[in-house]
C-alpha beads as a LAMMPS data file, in Angstrom:
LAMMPS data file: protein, C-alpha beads

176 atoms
175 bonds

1 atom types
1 bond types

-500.0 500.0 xlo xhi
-500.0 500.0 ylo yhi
-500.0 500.0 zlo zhi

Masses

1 110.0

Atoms # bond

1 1 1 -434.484 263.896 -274.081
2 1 1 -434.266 266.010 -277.628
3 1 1 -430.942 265.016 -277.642
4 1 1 -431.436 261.116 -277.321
5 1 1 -434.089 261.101 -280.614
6 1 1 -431.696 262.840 -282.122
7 1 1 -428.886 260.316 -281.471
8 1 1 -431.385 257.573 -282.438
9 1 1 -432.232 259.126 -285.681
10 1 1 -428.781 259.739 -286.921
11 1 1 -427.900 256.020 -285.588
12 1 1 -431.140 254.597 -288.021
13 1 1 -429.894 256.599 -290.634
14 1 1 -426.823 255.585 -290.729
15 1 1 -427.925 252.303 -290.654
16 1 1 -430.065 253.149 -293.535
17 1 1 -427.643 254.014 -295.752
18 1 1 -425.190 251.282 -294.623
19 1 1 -427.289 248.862 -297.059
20 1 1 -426.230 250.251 -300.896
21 1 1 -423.928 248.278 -302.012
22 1 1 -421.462 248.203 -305.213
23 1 1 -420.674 244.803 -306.517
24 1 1 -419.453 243.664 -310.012
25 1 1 -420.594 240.260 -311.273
26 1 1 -419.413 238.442 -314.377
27 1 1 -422.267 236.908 -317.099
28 1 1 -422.695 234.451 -319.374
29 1 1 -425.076 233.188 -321.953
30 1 1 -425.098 230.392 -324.317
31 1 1 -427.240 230.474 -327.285
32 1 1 -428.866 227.213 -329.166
33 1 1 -429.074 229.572 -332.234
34 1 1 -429.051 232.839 -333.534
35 1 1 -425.666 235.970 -334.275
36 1 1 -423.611 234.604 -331.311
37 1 1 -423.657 231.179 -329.887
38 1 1 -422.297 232.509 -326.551
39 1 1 -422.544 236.174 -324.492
40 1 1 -420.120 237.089 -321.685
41 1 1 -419.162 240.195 -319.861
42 1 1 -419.041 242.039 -316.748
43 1 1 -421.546 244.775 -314.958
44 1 1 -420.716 247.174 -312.003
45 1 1 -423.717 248.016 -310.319
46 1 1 -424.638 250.347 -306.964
47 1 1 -428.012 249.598 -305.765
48 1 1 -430.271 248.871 -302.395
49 1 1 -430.971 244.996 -302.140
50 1 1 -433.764 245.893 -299.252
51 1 1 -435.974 248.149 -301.549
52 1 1 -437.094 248.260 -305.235
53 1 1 -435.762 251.025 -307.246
54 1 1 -433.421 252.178 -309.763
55 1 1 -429.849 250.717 -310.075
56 1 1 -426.795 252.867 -310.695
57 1 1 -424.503 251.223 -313.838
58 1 1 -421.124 251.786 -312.830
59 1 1 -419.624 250.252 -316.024
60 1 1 -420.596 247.632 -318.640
61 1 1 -418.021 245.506 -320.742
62 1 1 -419.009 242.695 -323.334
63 1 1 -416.999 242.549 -326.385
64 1 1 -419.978 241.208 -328.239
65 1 1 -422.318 243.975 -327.056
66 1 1 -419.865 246.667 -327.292
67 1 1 -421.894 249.556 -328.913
68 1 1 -424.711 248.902 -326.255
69 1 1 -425.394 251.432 -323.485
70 1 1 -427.127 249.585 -320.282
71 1 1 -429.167 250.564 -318.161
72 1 1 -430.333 248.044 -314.549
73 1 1 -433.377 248.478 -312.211
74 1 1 -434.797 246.301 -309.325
75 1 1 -438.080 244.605 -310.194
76 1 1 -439.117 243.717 -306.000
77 1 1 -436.565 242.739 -303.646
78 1 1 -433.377 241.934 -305.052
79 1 1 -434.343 241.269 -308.891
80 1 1 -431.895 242.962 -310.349
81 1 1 -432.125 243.572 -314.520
82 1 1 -430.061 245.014 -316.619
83 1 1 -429.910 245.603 -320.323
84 1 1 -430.454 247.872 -323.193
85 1 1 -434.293 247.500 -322.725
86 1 1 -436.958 248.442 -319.973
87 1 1 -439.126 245.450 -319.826
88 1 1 -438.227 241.565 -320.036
89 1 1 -440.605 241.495 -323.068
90 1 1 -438.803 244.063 -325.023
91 1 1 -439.014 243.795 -328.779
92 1 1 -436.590 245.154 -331.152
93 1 1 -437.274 247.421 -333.433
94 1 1 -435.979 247.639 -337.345
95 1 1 -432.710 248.102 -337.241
96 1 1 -432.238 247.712 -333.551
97 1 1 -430.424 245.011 -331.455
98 1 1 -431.663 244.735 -327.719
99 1 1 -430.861 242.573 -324.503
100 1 1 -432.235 242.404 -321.479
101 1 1 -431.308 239.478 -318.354
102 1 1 -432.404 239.050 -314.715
103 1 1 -430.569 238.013 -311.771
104 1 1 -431.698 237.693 -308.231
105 1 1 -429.297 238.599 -305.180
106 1 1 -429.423 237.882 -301.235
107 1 1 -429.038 241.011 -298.778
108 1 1 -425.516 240.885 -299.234
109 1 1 -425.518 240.940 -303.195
110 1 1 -423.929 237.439 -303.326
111 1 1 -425.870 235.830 -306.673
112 1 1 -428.717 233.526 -305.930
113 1 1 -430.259 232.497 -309.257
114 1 1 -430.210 234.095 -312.855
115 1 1 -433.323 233.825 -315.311
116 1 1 -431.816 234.164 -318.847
117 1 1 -430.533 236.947 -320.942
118 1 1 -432.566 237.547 -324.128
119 1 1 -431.238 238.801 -327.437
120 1 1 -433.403 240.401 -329.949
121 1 1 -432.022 241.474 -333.252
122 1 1 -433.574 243.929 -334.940
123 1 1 -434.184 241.753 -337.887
124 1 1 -436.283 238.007 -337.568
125 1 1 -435.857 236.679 -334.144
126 1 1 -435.631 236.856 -330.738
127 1 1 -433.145 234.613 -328.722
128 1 1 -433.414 233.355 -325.256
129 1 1 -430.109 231.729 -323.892
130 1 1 -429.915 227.890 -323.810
131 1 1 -428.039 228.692 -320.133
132 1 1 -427.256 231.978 -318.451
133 1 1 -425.047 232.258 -315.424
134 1 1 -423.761 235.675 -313.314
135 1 1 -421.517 234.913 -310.784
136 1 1 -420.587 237.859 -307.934
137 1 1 -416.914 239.007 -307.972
138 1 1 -414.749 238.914 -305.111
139 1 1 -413.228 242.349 -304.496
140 1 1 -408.945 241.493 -303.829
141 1 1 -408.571 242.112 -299.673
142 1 1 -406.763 245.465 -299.169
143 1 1 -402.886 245.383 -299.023
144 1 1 -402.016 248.038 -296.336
145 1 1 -403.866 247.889 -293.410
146 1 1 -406.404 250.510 -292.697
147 1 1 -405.762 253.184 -290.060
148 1 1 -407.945 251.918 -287.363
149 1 1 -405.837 248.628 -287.441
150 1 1 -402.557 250.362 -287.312
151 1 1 -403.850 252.279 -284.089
152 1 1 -405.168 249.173 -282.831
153 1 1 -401.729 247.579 -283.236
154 1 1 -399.887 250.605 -281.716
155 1 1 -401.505 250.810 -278.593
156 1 1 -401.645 247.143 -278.282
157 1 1 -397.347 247.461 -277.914
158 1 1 -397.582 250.073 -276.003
159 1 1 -399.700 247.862 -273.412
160 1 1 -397.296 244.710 -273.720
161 1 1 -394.041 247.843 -273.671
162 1 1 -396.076 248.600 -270.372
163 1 1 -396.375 245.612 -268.893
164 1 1 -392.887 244.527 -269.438
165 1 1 -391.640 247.948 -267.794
166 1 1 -393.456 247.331 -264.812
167 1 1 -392.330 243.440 -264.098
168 1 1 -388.828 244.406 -264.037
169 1 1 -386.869 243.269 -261.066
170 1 1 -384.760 245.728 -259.050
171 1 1 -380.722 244.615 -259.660
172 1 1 -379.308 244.224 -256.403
173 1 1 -375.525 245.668 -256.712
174 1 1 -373.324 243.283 -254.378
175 1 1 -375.348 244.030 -251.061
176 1 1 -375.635 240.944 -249.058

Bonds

1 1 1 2
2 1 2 3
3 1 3 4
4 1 4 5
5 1 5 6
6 1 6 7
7 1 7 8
8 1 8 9
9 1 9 10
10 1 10 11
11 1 11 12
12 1 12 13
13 1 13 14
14 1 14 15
15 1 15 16
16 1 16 17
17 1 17 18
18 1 18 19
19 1 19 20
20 1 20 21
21 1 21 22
22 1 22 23
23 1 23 24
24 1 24 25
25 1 25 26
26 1 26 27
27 1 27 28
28 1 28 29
29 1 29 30
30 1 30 31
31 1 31 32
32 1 32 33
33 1 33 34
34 1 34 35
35 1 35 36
36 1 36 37
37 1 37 38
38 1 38 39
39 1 39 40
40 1 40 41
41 1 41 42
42 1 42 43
43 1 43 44
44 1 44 45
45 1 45 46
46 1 46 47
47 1 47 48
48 1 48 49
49 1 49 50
50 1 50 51
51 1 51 52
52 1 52 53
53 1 53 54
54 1 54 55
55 1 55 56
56 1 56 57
57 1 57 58
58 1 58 59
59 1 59 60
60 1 60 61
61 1 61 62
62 1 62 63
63 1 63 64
64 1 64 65
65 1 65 66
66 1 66 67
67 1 67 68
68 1 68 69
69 1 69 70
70 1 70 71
71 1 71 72
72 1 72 73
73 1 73 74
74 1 74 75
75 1 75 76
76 1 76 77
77 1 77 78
78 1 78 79
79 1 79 80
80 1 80 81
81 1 81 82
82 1 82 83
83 1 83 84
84 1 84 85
85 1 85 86
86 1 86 87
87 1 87 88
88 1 88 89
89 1 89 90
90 1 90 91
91 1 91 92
92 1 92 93
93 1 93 94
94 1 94 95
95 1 95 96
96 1 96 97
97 1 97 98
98 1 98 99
99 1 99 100
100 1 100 101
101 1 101 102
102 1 102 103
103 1 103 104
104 1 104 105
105 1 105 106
106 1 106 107
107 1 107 108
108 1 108 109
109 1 109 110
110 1 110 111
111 1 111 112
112 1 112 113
113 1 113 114
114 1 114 115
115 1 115 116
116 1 116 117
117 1 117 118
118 1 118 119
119 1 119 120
120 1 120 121
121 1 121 122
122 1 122 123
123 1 123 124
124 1 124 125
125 1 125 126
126 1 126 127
127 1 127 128
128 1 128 129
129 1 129 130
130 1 130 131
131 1 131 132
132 1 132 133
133 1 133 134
134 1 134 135
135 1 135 136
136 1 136 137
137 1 137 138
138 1 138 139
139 1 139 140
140 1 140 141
141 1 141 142
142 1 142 143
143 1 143 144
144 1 144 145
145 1 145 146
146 1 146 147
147 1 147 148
148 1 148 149
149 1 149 150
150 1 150 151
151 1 151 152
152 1 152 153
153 1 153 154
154 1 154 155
155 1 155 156
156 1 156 157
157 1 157 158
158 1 158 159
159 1 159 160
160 1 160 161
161 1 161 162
162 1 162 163
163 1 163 164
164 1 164 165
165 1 165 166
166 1 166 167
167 1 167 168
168 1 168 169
169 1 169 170
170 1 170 171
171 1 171 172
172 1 172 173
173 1 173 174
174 1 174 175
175 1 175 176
């Protein structure tokens, strides 16, 4: 009996786990006004789409915000935010530049709608994007097979090698 909870427990757990993903999805952001009339870039995030918590950045790339560090958490289920900033009403400081943007994801991380990305420059100002878009990027479908699939091929010619063998038909040398 010990042993069937057991087997249950690891098989939840597994299951558990099974849910982080790691997806990359490209942004953009157009601005009506203000130091760039247009934001793009890329983020790599892991993170759970069933339950709120912190985000893991993988990498960050925007060639306008090059000099930021990011950081991404999950407001409730599957708003995801990422950005230089804890809170979507940050406020720059003197002398500091901050963004911050919000996306929203299904339970596989495909995108379902983006809010905006704000940009706040240290100086007068803070910018909200005239349209913001993040789009989820395919990942490129493995060129060699994967182990499993060569087994499964194997021993699926080893069944048709079988069956051949078998339906052979006896030569019959001459005898009448």
């Amino acid at each position: 009996m010990f042993v069937v909870f057991a087997s249950l427990g690891a098989i939840i757990s597994v299951a558990a786990n099974a849910v982080v993903l790691t997806s990359t999805y490209d942004f953009r952001a157009d601005f009506a006004r203000g130091p760039y009339t247009n934001i793009f870039g890329s983020i790599s995030i892991t993170y759970d789409p069933l339950t709120a918590g912190q985000v893991v950045v993988n990498s960050f790339m925007s060639p306008q915000l090059q000099n930021y560090t990011t950081g991404a958490f999950v407001f409730g289920n599957s708003d995801i935010a990422f950005g230089n900033c804890e809170a979507p009403s940050c406020r720059a400081q003197s002398g500091q530049s901050q963004f911050f943007a919000t996306f929203r994801t299904d339970e596989l991380g495909d995108v379902v709608s983006s809010y905006n990305l704000t940009y706040s420059t240290g100086s007068p100002g803070i910018f909200r994007s005239t349209a913001f878009s993040v789009t989820r990027q395919i990942p490129p479908m493995p060129a060699v097979p994967e182990p499993a699939t060569w087994a499964m091929m194997l021993v699926g010619f080893a069944a048709i090698g079988s069956a051949l063998r078998k339906r052979q038909v006896p030569h019959t040398f001459g005898l009448a």
